[in-house]
C-alpha positions as CSV (number, residue, x, y, z in Angstrom):
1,X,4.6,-59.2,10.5
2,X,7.9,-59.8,9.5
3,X,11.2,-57.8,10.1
4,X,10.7,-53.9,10.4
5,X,13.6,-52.0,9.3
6,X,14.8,-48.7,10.8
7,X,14.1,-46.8,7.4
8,X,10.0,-46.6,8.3
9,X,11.4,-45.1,11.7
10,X,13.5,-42.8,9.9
11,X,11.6,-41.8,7.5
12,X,9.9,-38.7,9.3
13,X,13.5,-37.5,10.1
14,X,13.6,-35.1,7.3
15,X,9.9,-34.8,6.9
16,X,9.7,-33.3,10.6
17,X,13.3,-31.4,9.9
18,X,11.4,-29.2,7.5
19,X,8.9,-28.0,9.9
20,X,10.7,-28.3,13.1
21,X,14.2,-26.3,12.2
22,X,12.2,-23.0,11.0
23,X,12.0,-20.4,11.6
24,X,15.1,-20.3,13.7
25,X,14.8,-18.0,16.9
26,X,17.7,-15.9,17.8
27,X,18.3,-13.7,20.6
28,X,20.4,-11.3,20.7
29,X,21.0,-9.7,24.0
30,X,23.4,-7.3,26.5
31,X,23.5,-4.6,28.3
32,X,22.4,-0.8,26.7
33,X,24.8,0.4,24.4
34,X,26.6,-2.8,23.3
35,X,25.2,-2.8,19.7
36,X,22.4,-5.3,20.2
37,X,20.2,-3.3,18.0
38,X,22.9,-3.1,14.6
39,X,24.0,-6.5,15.0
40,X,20.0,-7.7,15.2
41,X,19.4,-5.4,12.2
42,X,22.3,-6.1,10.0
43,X,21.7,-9.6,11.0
44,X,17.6,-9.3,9.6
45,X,18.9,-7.3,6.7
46,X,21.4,-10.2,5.6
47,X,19.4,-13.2,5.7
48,X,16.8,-11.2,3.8
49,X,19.4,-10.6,0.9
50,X,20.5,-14.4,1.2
51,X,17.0,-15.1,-0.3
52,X,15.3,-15.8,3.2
53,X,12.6,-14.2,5.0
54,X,13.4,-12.6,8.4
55,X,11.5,-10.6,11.1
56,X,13.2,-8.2,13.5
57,X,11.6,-7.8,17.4
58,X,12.3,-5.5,19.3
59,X,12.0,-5.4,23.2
60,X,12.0,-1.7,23.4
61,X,8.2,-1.6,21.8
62,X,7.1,-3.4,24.6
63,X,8.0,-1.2,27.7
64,X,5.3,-1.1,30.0
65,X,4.6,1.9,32.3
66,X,5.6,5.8,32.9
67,X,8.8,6.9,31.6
68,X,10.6,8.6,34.0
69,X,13.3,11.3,33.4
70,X,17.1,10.4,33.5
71,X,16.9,13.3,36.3
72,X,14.5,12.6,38.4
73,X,15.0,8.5,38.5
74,X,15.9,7.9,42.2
75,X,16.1,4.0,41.4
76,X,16.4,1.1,38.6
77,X,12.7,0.7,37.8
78,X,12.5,1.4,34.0
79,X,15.5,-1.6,34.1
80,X,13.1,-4.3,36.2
81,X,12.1,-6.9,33.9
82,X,8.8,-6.3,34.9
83,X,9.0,-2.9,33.1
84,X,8.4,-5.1,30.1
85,X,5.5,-6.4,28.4
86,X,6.4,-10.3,27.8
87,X,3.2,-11.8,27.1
88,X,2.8,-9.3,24.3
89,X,6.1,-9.7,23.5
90,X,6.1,-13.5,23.8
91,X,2.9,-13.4,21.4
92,X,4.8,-11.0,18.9
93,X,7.5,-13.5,18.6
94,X,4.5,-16.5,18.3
95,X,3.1,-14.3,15.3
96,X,6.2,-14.0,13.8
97,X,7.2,-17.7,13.8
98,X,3.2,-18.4,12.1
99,X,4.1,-15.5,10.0
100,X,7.8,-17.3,8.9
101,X,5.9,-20.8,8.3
102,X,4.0,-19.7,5.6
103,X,6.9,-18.4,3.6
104,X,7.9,-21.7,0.9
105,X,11.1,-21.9,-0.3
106,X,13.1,-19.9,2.4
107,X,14.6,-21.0,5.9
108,X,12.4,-18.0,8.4
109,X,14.4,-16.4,11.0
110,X,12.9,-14.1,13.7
111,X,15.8,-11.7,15.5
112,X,14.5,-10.6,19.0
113,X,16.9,-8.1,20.7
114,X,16.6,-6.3,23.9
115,X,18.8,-6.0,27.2
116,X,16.5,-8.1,29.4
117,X,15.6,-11.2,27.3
118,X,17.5,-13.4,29.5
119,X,15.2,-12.8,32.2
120,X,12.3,-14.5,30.7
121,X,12.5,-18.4,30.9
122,X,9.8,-19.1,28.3
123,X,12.3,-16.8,25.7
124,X,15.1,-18.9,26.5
125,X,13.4,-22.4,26.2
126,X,12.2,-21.1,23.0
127,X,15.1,-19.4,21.4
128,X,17.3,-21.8,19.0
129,X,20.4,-19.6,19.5
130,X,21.3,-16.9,22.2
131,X,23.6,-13.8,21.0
132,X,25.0,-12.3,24.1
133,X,27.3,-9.2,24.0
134,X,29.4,-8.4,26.5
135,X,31.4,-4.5,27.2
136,X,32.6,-2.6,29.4
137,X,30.7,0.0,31.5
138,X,32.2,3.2,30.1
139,X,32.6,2.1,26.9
140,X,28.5,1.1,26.9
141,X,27.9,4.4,28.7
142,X,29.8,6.4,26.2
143,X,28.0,4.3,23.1
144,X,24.6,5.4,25.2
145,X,25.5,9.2,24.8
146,X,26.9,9.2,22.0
147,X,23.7,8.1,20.0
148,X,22.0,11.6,19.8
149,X,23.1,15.0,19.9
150,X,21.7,16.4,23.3
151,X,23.1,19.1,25.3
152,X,26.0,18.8,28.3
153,X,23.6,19.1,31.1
154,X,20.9,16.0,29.5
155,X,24.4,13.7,28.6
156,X,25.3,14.4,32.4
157,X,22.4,13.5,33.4
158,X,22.5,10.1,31.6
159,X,26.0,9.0,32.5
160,X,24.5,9.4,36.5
161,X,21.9,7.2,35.5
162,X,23.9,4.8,33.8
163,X,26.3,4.6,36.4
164,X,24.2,4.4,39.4
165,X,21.2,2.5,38.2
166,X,21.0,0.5,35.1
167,X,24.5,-0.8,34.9
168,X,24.2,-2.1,38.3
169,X,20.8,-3.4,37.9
170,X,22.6,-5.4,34.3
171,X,25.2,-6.8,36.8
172,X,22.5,-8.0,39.4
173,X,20.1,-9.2,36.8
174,X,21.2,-10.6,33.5
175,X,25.0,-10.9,34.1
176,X,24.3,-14.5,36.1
177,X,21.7,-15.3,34.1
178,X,24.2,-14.9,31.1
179,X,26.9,-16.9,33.3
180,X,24.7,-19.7,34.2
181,X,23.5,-19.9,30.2
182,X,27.0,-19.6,29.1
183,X,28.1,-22.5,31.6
184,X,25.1,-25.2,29.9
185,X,26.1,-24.9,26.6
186,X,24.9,-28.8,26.0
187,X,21.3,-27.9,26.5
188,X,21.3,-24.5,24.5
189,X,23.3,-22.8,21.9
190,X,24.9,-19.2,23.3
191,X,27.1,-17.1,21.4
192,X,29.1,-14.6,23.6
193,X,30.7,-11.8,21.8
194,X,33.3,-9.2,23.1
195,X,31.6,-6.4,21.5
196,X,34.2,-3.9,22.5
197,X,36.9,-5.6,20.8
198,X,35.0,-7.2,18.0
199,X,33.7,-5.6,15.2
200,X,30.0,-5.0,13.8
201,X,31.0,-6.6,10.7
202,X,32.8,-9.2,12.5
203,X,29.7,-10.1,15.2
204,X,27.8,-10.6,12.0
205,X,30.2,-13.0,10.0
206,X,30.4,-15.0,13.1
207,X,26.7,-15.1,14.2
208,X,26.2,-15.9,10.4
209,X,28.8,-18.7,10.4
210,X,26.9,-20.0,13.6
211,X,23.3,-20.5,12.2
212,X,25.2,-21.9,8.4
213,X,26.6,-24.1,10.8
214,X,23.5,-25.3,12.3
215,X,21.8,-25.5,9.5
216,X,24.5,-27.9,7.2
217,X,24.8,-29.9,9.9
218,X,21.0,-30.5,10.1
219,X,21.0,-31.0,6.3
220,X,23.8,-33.4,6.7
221,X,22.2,-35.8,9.4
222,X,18.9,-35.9,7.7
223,X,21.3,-37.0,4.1
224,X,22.9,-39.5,6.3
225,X,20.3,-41.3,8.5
226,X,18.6,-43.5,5.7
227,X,21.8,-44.4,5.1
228,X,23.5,-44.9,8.4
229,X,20.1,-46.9,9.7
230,X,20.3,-48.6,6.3
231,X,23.5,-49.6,7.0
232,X,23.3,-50.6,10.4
233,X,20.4,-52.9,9.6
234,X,22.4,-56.3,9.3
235,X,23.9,-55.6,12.7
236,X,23.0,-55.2,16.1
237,X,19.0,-55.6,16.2
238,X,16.0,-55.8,19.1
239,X,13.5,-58.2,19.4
240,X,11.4,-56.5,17.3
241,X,13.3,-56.1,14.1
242,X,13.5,-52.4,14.8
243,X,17.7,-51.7,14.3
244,X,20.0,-49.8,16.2
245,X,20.7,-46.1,15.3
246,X,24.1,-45.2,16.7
247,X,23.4,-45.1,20.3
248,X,26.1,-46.3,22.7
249,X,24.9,-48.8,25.3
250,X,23.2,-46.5,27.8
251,X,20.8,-44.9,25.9
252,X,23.1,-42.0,24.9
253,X,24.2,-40.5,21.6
254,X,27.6,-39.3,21.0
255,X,27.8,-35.6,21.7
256,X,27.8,-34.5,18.1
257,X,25.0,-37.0,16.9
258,X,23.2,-35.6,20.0
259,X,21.8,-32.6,18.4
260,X,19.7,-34.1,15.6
261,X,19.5,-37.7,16.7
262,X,16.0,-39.5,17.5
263,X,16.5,-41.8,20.5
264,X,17.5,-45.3,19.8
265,X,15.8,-47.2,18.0
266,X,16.4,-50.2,20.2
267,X,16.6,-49.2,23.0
268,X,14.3,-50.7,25.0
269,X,11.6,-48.6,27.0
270,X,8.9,-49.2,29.3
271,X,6.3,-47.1,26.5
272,X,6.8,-44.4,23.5
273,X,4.6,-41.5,23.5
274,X,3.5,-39.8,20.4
275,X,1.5,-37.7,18.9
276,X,-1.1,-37.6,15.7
277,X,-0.5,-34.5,13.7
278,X,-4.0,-33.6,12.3
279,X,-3.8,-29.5,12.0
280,X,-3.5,-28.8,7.8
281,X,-3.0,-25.0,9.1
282,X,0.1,-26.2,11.1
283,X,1.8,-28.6,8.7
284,X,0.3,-27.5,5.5
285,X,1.0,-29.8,2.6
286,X,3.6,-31.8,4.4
287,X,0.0,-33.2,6.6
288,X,-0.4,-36.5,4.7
289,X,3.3,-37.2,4.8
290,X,3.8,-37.0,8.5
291,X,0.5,-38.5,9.5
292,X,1.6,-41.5,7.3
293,X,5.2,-41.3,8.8
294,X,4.1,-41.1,12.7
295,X,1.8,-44.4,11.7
296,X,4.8,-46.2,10.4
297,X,6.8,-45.4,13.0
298,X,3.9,-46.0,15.5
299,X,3.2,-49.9,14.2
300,X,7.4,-50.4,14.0
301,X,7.7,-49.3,17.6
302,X,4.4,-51.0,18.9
303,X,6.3,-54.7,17.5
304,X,8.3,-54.4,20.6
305,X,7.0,-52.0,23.2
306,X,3.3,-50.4,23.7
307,X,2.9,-46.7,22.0
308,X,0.6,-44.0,23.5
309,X,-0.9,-42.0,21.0
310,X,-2.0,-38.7,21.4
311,X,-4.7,-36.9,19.5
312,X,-7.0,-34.0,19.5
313,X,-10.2,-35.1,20.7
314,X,-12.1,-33.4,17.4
315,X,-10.0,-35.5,15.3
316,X,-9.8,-39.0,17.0
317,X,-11.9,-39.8,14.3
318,X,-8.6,-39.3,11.9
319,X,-6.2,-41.2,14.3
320,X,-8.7,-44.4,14.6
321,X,-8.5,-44.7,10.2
322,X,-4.8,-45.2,10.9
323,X,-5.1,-47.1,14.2
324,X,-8.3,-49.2,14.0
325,X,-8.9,-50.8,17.9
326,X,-9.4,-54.1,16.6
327,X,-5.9,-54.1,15.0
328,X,-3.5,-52.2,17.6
329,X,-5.3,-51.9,21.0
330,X,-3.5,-52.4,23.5
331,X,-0.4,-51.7,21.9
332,X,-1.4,-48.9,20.2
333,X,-3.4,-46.6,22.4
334,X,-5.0,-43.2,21.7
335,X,-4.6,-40.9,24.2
336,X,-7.2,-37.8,23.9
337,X,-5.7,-34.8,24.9
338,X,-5.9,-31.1,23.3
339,X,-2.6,-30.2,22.4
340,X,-1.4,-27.6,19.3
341,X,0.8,-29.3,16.2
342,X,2.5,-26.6,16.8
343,X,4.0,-28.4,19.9
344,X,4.6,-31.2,17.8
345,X,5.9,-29.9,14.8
346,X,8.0,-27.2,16.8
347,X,9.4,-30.5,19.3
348,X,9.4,-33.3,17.2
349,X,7.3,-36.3,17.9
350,X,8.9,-38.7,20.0
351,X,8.8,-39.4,23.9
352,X,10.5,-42.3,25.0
353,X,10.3,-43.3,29.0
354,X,13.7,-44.7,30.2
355,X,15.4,-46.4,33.0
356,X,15.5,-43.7,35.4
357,X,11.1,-43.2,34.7
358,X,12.0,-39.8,33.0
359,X,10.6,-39.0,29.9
360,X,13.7,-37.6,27.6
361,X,13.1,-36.4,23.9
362,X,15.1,-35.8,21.3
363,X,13.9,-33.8,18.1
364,X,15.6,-32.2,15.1
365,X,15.8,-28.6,16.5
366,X,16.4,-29.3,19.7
367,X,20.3,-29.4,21.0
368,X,20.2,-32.2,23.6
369,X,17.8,-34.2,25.8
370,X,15.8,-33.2,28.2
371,X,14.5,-34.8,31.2
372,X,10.8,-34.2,32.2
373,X,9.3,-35.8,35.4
């Protein structure tokens, strides 16, 4: 009953970081023959030597339908995105993420590559960082060619089809798709590369440097927000005790803060929505320590505004130990719904509603907010 700190609220900062951050996803894309496939292997191959585990996915194992010959292709269907598999692809990448959970002691990284990725929204939304390499026609062409010895009248034959079909259908396609990514750079990460002009060994130091980057700074904001909310706690407070965590008066965190921030803590919101992590398969042996984090949290937040909890419906049983009805209804309320931890690990585990009735989150892997209706 008395004052509530920000340190309970902050506690599952780092707790969630370890099991939201990993694995990273990153997407490396382009059009043929602009060294997706080297820079995702030598990209696999060095994080592997760094210690780390990593998984390379390619889109070319998931073409779908008759191949037809360079010769006889009289438009750009093997370059339609419907040409390839996505579910199964989309499913690959899911078993490689469970796969990259289990490994202890390593930061997982899955490397997707293929030259229509872009084209897929539910890639994008899930990909932590997009690669895209960008060249010229001729020079892609020429790379196309050049990567097997076939005779005159086959490398003719190619160079047709390069020029009339799939470097066209790249242009109509993925090019805006790449433009419009490039251009919202607040609400995901993209790395363009000029891979004419810049090396193999040079697209890898700087993809490298990117995800170091990423990574120190996550390690640094989960170092500094015990101590930041610590330190914050003697000044600007809400009625509930609960202190403020750096946001400016609207609601919104500086741009840098942005990308690993938790909303404010004061904030004031109509509700907070949540979610009861139950799955041991999910979380592993992190599953106490989060379920007893979220209930902190939970019984901070529910001192000033009402919290909706939800839970699995199997394991309400679980989420009613930690939020007996007698104590916390009707400020704590459990919600029954079937969701995955994977959603809530993966996300983090805070929905707040604000002024303009949007639900925006914030979580730990995620660069910015985003507004859901």
């Amino acid at each position: 009953g008395g004052h509530v700190s920000a340190t309970g609220w902050r506690h599952v900062h780092p707790i969630l970081r370890l099991r939201c951050m990993w694995p990273f996803v990153v997407l490396v894309t382009g059009p043929s023959g602009s060294g997706k496939s080297t820079l995702a292997g030598h990209l696999a191959d060095e994080w592997k030597k760094r210690g780390n585990w990593a998984c390379l996915v390619s889109q070319d194992n998931f073409f779908q339908g008759k191949f037809i010959p360079y010769h006889e292709a009289k438009d750009d269907t093997m370059e339609r995105p419907e040409h390839v598999d996505f579910t199964k692809l989309r499913a690959r990448i899911g078993a490689a993420k469970e796969e990259g959970k289990g490994e202890k002691g390593a930061m997982p990284l899955v490397v997707v590559e293929g030259h229509v990725l872009l084209t897929d929204k539910m890639l994008i939304s899930d990909a932590d960082l997009v690669v895209y390499l960008t060249c010229d026609r001729d020079t892609c062409m020429e790379r196309r060619v050049g990567r097997r010895a076939r005779d005159p009248e086959t490398n003719d034959h190619i160079r047709r089809y390069f020029r009339n079909h799939l470097w066209p259908a790249h242009e109509k396609r993925v090019v805006p798709l790449a433009a419009n990514l490039t251009r919202q750079q607040t609400k995901k990460s993209v790395l363009e590369l000029q891979a004419a002009t810049t090396s193999p060994s040079e697209s890898l130091r700087l993809v490298l440097g990117e995800l170091t980057r990423r990574t120190a700074a996550a390690s640094a904001s989960s170092a500094s927000s015990t101590s930041s909310s610590s330190a914050s706690s003697g000044s600007k407070s809400h009625a509930g005790g609960i202190n403020n965590g750096g946001d400016n008066d609207d609601g919104h965190q500086e741009e840098e803060e942005a990308l690993y921030e938790f909303p404010s803590e004061a904030t004031p919101h109509r509700c907070t929505w949540m979610a009861y992590p139950t799955h041991r398969e999910a979380w592993g042996p992190l599953l106490e320590e989060a379920q007893a984090a979220i209930t902190r949290i939970a019984m901070a937040i529910s001192k000033c505004e009402p919290v909706r909890m939800i839970v699995q419906p199997k394991h309400r049983h679980l989420a009613l130990r930690a939020f007996p009805p007698e104590d916390y209804h009707p400020k704590i309320t459990l919600i029954d719904h079937a969701i995955d931890d994977v959603w809530l690990r993966d996300t983090g585990p805070i929905f707040t509603l604000i002024r303009n009735n949007k639900k925006r989150h914030r979580s730990p892997g995620n660069a910015g907010a985003t507004g859901v209706p």
